[in-house]
N, C-alpha and C positions, 0 to 999 in steps of 0.2 A: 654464322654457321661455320662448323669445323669439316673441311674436306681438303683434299686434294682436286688442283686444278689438271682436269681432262677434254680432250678434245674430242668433238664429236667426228668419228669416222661413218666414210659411207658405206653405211654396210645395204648394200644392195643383193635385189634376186628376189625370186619368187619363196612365198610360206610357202610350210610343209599344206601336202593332201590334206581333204580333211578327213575327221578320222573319230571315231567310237568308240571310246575303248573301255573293255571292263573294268570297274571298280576296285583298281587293289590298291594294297598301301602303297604312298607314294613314294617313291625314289628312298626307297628304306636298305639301309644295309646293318641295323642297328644301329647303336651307338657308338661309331668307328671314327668319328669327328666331334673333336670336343669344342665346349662352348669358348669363348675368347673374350680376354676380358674387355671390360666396357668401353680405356681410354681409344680401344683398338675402331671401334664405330665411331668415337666423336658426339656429336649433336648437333640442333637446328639450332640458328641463332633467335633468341627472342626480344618480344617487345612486352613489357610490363603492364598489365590492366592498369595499372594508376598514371603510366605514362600515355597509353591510349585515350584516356578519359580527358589527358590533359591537350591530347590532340597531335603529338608526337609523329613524326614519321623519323623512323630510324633507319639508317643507312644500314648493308648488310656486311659490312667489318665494324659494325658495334657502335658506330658514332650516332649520338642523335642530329637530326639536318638541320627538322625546320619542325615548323606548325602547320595544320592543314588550314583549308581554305573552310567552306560552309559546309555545316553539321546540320543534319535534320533535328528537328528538336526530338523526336521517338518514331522508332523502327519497328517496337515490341509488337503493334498488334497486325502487322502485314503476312506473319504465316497461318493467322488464325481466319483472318478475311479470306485467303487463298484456298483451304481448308472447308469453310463454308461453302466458299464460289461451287467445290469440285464435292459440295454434301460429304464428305471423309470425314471424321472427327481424327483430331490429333491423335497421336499415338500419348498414353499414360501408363503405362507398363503392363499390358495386355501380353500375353505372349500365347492363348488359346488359337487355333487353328482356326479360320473364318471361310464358309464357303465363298463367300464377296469378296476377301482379300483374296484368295488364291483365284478365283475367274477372273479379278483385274490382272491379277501377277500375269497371266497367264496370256488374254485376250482383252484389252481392255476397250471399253467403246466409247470412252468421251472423247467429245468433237474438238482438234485444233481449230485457230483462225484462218490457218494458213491449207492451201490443197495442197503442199509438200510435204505436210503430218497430219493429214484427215483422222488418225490412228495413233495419240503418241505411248509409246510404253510405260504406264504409273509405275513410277517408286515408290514403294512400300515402305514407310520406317520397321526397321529389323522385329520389333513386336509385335507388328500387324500381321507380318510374314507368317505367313503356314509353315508348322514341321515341315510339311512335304516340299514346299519351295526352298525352305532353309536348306536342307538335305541333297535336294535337288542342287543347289549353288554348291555348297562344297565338293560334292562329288564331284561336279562342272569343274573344280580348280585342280582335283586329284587327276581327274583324265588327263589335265593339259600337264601334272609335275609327272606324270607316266607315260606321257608322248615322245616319243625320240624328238631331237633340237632337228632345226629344218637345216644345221648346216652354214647359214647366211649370218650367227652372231656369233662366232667364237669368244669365247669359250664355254658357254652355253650347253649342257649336258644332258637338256631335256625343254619339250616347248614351254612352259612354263618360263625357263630362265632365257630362252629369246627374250620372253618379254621384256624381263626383269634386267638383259646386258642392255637394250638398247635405252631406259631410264641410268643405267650406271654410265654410257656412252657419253651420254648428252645434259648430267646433271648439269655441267657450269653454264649453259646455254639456257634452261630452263627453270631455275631459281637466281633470286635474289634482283629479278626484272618482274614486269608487267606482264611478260607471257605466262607469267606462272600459272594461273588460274585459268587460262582460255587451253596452254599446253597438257594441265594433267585433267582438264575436262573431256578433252579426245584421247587420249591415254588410257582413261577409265573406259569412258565408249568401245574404242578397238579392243581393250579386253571380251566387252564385253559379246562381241560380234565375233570374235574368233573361238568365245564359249561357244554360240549357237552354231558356228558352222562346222568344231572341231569336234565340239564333244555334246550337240545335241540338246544344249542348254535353250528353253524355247518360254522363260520367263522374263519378265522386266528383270534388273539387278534392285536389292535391297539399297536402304540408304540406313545407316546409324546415326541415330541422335544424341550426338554424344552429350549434351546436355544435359540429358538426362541421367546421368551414371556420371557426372562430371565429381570427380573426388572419391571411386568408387568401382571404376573399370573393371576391378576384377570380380565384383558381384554383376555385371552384364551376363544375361543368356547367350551373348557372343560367345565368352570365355567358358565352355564347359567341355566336357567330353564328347558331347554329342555334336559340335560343330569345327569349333577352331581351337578346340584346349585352350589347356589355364593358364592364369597370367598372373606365375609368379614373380618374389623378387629376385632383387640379385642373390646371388653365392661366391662368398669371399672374392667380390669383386667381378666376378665375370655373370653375364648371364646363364639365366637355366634353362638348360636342354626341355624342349617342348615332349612331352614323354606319352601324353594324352591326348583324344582329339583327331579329327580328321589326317592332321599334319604331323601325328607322332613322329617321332624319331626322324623327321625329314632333314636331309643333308643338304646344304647350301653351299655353291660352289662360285658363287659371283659375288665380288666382295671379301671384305669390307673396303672400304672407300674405294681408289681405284685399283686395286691391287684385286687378287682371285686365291683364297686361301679357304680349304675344307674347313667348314664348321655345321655345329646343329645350328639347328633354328631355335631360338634361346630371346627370351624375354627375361627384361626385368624392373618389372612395375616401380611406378614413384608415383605414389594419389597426390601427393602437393603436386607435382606437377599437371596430373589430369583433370585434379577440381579448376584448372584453368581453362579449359574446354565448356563453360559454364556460357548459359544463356546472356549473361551481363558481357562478358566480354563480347559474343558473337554481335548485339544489337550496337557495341561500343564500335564496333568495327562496322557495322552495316549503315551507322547513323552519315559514315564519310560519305559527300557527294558526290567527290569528284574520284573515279575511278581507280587512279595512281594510287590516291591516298586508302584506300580502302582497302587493294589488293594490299598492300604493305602493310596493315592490320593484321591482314587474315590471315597470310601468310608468317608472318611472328608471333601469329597470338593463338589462336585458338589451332591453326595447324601445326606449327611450331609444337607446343604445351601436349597434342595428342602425340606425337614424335616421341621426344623426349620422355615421354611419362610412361609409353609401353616400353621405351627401353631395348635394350641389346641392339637386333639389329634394327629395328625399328628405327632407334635414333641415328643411323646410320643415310646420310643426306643421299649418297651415289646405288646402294643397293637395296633402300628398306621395301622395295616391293617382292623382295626375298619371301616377307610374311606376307600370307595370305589377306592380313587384316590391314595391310596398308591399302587395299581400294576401299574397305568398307570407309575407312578413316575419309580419304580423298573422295566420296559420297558424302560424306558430311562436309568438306569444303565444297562441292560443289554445289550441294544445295543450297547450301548457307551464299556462295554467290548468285545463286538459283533468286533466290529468294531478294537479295538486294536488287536484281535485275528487275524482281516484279514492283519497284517500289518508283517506275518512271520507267514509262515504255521508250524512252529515247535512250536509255540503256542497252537496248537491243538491235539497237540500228547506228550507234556512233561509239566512238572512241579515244581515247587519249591515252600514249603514257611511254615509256620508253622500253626497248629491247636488251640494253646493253647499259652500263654504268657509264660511257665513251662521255666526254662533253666536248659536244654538244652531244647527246645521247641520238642514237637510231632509232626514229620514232616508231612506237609502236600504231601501224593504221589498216584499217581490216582488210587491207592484201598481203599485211603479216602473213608467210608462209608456214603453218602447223605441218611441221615434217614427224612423223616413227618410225624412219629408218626402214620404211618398205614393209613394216607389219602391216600395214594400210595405205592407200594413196593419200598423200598430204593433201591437206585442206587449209586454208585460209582463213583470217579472224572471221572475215565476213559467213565465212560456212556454218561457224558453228557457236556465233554471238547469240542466237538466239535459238533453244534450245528447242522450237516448234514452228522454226522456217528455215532447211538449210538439209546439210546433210547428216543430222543427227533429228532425232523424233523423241524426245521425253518429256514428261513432268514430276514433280517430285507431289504428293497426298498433302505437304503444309511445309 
């Protein structure tokens, strides 16, 4: 992956109030910031489906290591049995509004195992999602790009981009390790829990499957006027200003890499790249046993490939939660580890793997400390290994 190495500072202190605010466009001053060309974001490093297949772990300055260890022989039919378990039928490109889908989105009633999530919140894949919940989540993200900054992330110009400096703060600490996948699983969550207490957001979050549109992103009901605009390509080299959509003309002030330079919010699609977000690759990734080996899949393969494929600042490693659609994106990683976890329940209670590239490496063990820079009290691997005993409540519908 191409970035600048940054240190995490402690940005401490209390979040802003919480707070409700009208619905206007967000952080719009026009088109007064222009888009920046692409080499200026960089990209995620990846790992190649045929070298995955062949069992690859690739180090993240491009070298391949080794070969993984034991391989299930198939993954494929584990989110359809999950699916059944919970009566949901997959998502196949349904996008009509459902009374069922919106009163789970909403209040759902299946029972955990655990009496720490009696109640967990279903994810919805984005097709099963009601207009009204879809609508509902974006405006949820305009509240928080319309909220004054709490002050505690400079340079940050709005609560939105708290969030957004303290992922720029801490990228070299949270990729290219083991934490990746257990750090932007509570990343996602704290967003999502500062939607409901800032701006009133009182649904589960969506999850995208990107599988389904793998080769195709920009024909997704994601990308249209009516939620997150389109997703065009590049222009003479630089991304295109997002001009449509919930996020029109939004200006970004964090970023790119670690530096802080005015720009729009600017995509610029590549489908070869996004047709690698494909079901083949995710189950090629989910078949590793052993944890290490798997997160190091997922992370160059199918998260990797959605990176790089939306483009501009997307691909950008230190600020891409700039766009609104990098959580939908990190919804689909996290399901997709969601999902590996249901494939052996000792997944959810142990661990291996390392923190740091050091050798002998800092072992990654679930008193791992999940820190966000004070947007929420850190928590522990052990807190939020299992996503239906701890301090997090969800399940993902398959």
């Amino acid at each position: 992956m191409k970035f600048s190495t940054v240190s995490s500072h402690a940005l401490c202190g209390a979040v802003a109030s919480a707070l409700t605010l009208p619905q206007t466009s967000p952080n719009k001053r026009g088109l007064d910031a222009d888009p920046l060309d692409l080499d200026q974001f960089g990209w995620f490093e990846t790992l190649s489906l045929e070298d995955a297949k062949s069992g690859i772990v690739k180090s993240h300055n491009g070298s391949l290591s080794k070969i993984v260890g034991e391989i299930a022989d198939d993954f494929s039919g584990v989110a359809d049995a999950i699916a059944n378990a919970l009566s949901i039928a997959p998502s196949k490109g349904s996008s009509e509004d459902s009374e069922t889908t919106e009163s789970f989105s909403k209040v759902n009633t299946v029972q955990a195992a655990s009496a720490s999530c009696p109640n967990p919140n279903i994810r919805f894949e984005w097709r099963n999602y009601s207009d009204t919940d879809r609508h509902a989540f974006v405006n949820a993200v305009s509240c928080l790009m319309n909220a004054p900054a709490s002050g505690n992330y400079p340079p940050a110009q709005n609560r939105w981009e708290d969030i957004v400096r303290v992922h720029q703060a801490m990228t070299s600490t949270i990729h290219g390790n083991n934490i990746f996948l257990f750090w932007h699983r509570y990343y996602v969550w704290v967003l999502e829990q500062i939607m409901r207490d800032e701006c009133g957001f009182d649904r589960a979050f969506p999850w995208w499957d990107e599988t389904l549109d793998a080769g195709n992103f920009a024909g997704s009901s994601i990308f249209t006027a009516d939620f997150f605009g389109s997703l065009p390509g590049a222009t003479n080299g630089q991304g295109t200003c997002i001009t449509d959509g919930a996020f029109a003309n939004h200006i970004c002030h964090i970023g790119p890499g670690t530096g802080n330079t005015d720009h729009c919010l600017s995509r610029a699609v590549d489908e070869s790249l996004t047709a690698q977000s494909n079901a083949d690759f995710v189950n090629t990734c989910n078949s590793r046993t052993a944890y290490p080996d798997m997160e190091n899949c997922a992370e160059l393969g199918p998260h990797a490939y959605g990176h790089n494929g939306i483009g501009s600042v997307m691909a950008d490693v230190s600020s891409s939660p700039s766009d609104p659609v990098f959580f939908m994106h990190h919804l689909f990683v996290d399901r997709n580890f969601w999902l590996w976890q249901n494939g052996d329940a000792s997944r959810k209670t142990s661990i291996t793997g390392c923190i740091d590239s050091n050798s002998p490496c800092t072992p990654l063990t679930l008193d791992t400390v999940i820190s966000v820079q004070g947007l929420r009290p850190d928590v522990t691997v052990r807190d939020i290994i299992d996503t239906e005993n701890g301090a997090i409540c969800y399940l993902y519908t398959y």
